[in-house]
C-alpha positions, 0 to 999 in steps of 0.5 A: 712210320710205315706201319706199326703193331699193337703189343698187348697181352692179358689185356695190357698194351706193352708197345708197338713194333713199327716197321722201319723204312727198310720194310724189313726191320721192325723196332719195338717202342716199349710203353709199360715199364715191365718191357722197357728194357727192350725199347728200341730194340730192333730184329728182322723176324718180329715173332722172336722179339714179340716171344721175348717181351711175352716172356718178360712181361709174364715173369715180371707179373708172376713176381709181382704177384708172389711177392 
């Protein structure tokens, strides 16, 4: 691992993205389980999967609430 960055939103840690050794792809590790379908999921522009998980964490945690 070259380099990593910390996911958290709300104050929950979600996962990592870790820089691969082409230092132009990122992968994401997810570690909660809102997001866990987008481990290993890999993108060159880190701020369009970072969006996604948002938006997936945020909606999983408004359904939880509701219901």
């Amino acid at each position: 691992m070259l380099e990593s960055q910390i996911v958290e939103i709300d104050g929950t840690f979600l996962g990592a993205l870790i820089l691969e050794a082409d230092r132009k792809t990122r992968r994401f590790y997810a570690a909660h389980d809102s997001v866990r379908t987008f481990h290993n999921h890999t993108v060159s522009a880190a701020g369009d999967l970072m969006n996604q998980v948002v938006r997936h964490y945020r909606c999983a945690r408004a359904s939880t609430t509701i219901g």
